[in-house]
C-alpha positions in Angstrom: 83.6 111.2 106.6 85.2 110.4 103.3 84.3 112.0 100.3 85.6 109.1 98.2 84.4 106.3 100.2 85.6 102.7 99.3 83.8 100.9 96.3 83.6 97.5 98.1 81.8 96.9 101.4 82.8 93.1 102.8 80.2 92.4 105.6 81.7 88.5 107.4 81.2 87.3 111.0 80.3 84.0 112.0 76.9 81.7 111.4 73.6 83.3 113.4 75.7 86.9 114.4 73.1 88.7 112.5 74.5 89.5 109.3 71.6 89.2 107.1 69.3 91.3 109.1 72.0 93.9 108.9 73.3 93.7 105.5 69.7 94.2 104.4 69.5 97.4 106.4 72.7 98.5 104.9 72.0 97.6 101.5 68.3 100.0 102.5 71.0 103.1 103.6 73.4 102.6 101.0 71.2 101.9 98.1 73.5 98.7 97.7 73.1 95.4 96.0 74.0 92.2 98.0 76.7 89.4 96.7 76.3 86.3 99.1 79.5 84.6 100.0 78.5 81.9 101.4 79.1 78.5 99.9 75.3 76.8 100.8 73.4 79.6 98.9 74.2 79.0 95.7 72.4 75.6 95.4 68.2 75.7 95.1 66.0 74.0 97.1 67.9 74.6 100.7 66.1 77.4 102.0 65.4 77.0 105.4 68.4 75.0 106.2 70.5 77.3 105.2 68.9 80.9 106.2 68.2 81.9 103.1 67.4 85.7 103.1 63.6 85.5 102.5 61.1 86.6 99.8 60.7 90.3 101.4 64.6 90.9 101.4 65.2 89.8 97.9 62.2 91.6 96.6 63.3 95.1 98.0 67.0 94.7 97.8 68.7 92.3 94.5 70.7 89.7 95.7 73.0 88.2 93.8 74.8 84.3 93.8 71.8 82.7 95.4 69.9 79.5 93.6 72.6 79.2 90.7 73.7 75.4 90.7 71.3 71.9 91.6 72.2 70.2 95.1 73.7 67.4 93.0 76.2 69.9 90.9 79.9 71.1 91.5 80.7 74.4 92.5 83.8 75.7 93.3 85.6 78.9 94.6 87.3 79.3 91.1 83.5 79.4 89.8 82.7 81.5 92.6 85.8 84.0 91.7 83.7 84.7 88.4 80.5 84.9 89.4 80.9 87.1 92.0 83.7 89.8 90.2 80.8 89.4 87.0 78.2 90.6 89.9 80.3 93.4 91.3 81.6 94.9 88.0 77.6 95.1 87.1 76.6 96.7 90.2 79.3 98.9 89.8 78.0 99.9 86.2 75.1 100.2 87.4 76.3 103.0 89.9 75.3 100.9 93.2 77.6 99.6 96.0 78.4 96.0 95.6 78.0 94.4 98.9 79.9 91.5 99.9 77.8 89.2 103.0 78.5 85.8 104.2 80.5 83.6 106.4 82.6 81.6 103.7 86.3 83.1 104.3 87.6 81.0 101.0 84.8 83.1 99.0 85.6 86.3 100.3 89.4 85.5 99.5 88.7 84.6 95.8 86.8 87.3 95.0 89.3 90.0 96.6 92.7 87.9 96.0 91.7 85.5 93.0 92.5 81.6 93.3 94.1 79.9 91.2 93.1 77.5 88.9 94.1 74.4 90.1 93.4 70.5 88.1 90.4 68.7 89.1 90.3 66.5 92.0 91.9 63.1 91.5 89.6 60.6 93.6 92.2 57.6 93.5 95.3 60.0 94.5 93.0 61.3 97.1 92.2 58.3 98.3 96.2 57.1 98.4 96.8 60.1 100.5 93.9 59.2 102.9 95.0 56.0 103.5 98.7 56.8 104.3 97.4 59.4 107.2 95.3 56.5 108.2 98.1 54.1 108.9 101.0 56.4 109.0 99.1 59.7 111.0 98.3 63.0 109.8 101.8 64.3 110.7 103.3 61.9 108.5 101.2 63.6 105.3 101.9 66.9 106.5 106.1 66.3 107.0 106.0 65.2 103.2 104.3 68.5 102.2 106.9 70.0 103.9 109.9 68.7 101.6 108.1 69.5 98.4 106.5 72.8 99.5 107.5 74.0 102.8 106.2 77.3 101.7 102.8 76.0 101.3 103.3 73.7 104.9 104.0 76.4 107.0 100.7 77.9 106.3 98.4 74.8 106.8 97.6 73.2 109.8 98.9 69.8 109.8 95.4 68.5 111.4 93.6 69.8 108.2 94.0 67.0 106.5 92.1 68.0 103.4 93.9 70.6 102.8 97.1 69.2 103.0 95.7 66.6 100.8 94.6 68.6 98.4 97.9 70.2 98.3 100.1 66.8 97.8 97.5 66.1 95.3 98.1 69.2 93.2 101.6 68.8 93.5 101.8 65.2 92.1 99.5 66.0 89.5 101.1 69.0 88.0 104.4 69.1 89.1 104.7 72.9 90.4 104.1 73.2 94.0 100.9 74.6 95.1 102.5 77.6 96.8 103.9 78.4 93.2 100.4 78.3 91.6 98.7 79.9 94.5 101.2 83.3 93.1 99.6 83.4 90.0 96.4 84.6 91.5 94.9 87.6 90.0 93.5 90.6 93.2 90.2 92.5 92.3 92.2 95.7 92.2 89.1 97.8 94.1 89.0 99.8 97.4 87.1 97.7 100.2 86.0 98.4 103.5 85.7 95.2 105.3 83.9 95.1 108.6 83.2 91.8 110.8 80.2 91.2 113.3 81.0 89.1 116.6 79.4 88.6 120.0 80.3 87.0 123.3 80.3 83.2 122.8 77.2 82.9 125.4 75.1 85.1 123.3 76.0 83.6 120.0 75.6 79.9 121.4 71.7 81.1 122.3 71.5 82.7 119.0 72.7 79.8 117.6 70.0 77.5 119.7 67.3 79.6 118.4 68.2 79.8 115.2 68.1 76.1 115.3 64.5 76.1 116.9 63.7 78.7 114.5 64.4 76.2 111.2 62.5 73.1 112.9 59.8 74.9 113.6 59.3 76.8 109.7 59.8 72.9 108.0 63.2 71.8 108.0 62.4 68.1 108.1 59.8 68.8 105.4 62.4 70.4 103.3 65.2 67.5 103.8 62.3 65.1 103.2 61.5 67.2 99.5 65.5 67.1 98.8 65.5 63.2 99.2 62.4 62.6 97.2 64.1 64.7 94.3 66.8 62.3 94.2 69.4 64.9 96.0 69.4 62.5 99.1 72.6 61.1 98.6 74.5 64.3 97.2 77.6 65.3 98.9 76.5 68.9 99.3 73.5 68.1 101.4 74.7 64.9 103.4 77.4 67.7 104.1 75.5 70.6 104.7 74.8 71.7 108.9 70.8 70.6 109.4 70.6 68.5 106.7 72.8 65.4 107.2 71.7 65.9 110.8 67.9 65.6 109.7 68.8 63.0 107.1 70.1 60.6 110.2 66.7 60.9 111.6 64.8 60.5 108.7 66.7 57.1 108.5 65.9 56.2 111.7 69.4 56.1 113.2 69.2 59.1 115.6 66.1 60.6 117.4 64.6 64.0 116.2 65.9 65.4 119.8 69.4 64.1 119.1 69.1 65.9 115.3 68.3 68.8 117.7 71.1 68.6 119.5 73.7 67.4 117.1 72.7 70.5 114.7 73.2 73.0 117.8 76.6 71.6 118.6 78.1 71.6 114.9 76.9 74.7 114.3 78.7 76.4 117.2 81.9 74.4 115.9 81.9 75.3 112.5 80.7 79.5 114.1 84.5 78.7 116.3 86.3 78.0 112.5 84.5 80.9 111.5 86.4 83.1 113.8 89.2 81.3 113.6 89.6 82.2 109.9 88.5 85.8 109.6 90.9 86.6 112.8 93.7 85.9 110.2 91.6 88.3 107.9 94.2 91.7 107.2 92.4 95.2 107.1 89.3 94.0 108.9 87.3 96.3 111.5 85.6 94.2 113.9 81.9 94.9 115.5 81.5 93.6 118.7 77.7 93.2 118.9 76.9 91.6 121.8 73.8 92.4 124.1 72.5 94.7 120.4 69.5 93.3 118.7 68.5 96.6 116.4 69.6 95.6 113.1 68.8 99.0 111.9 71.0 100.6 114.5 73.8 97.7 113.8 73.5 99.2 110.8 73.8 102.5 110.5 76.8 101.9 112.8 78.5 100.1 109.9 77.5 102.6 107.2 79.5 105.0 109.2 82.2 102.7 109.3 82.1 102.5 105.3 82.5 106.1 105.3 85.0 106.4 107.5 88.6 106.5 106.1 91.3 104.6 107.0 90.1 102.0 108.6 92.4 100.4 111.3 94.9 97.6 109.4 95.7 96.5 112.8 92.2 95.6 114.4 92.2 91.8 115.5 89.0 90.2 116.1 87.9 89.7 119.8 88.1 86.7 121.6 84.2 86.6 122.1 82.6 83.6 121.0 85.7 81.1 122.3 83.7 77.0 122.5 84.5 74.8 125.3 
């Protein structure tokens, strides 16, 4: 045990692996408060959509970046960046341990590494871009990334076509290369102990079934239904958003409530696969394999152990568990 444990616990893993349960049972043992880093929780009025920890959890344990923007509002990492260090230095004055939870890799990475701040999005040069991948191919967009800023290529998959996008775009809008910018990022400078939670892709697809069940049944339609009626309907974040644009199909009358089922199930097991594909790239992380474990409490105490522990392994790579066919 270490008598100077780190002053950052990072709790990640992938959509429905159980990190909320968990992380509440930590924060319980710890006497920790929570930072979400996930990018759905910071807008009100999707609860149930997006597993928002419930009344009892924030009650006994403060939770921090939840509720802060409208559906309809902007909010980036770079916002994110501040919020969350402003959380964590508080917690830290406040003599508790800050703990990080969520399954938003590009959160996690701006409040430990910083982003930088790059210029706002340029609709018409983003729409340029789009069109030249459409008639030209996504290769085409990605080899002219690579003469301006190889650097920045060899670290983007040419069939993210967003992000290589985004990256053309910041490049003809400021003139320095994004790889350039990206070096004047700013790290948080504290000790962290960061731990992942993963399970056998069989047991996280039925997790991920019920979890499903689970929303339909406590009211999601009800709660898509309340986000339209508020005029949030047509907002990118929720026509974006796993459940929702699903439901909002249906509510239109284009799929059937059973195909919304279906459709909901099946992207989220996707987006748990990206997940895992992001956070296996993660340095420094200790991986949990939590499959056939349903204690939260014991899942817990396991990884309050691990906090304690020094020198946790730099060379840990996740586990090929939750591989989708």
């Amino acid at each position: 045990m270490s008598p100077n444990p780190p002053k950052l616990l990072v709790l990640v893993g992938p959509t429905a692996v159980g990190k909320t349960e968990v992380a509440f049972h930590v924060a319980l043992a710890l006497k920790a408060e929570i930072v979400s880093a996930d990018s759905r929780l910071v807008y009100r009025h999707m609860d149930i959509g997006t597993a928002k920890p419930d009344r009892r959890m924030q009650d006994q344990v403060p939770h921090h970046l939840i509720d802060l923007v409208e559906p309809d509002q902007q909010y980036t990492s770079k916002q994110y960046e501040r919020d969350a260090r402003q959380a964590v230095a508080g917690i830290l004055a406040r003599g508790k341990v800050p703990l990080v939870v969520g399954g938003t890799g590009l959160y996690v990475r701006a409040l430990l590494e910083g982003i930088f701040e790059g210029p706002a999005a340029d609709p018409a040069a983003r729409r340029r871009l789009l069109e030249t991948a459409r008639l030209e191919g996504k290769a085409a967009l990605w080899r002219r990334l690579l003469e301006v800023d190889p650097e920045k290529a060899s670290r983007t998959d040419p069939e993210n076509l967003p992000r290589v996008a985004r990256a053309l775009e910041v490049f003809e809008a400021t003139g320095p290369r994004m790889s350039d910018l990206e070096k004047t990022r700013q790290p948080l400078g504290l000790p962290v102990a960061k731990i992942g939670l993963a399970r056998a892709r069989q047991e996280l697809t039925s997790l991920i079934g019920r979890r499903v069940e689970e929303m339909l049944n406590l009211g999601l339609l009800d709660e898509a239904t309340s986000l339209v009626r508020m005029g949030y309907g047509e907002s990118p974040v929720v026509k974006n958003s796993l459940g929702y644009q699903e439901v909002l199909s249906h509510l239109a009358g284009e799929i059937s409530l059973e195909r919304a089922r279906d459709l909901i199930k099946q992207h989220t097991r996707l987006f748990a696969k990206r997940q895992m594909t992001w956070f296996r790239k993660e340095p420094d992380l200790t991986w949990m394999d939590l499959t056939g474990r349903s204690d939260p409490q014991d899942i817990a105490a396991e990884v309050c152990s691990l906090y304690h522990q020094s020198g946790l392994s730099k060379d840990d790579h996740a586990p090929g568990l939750i591989e989708s066919r």
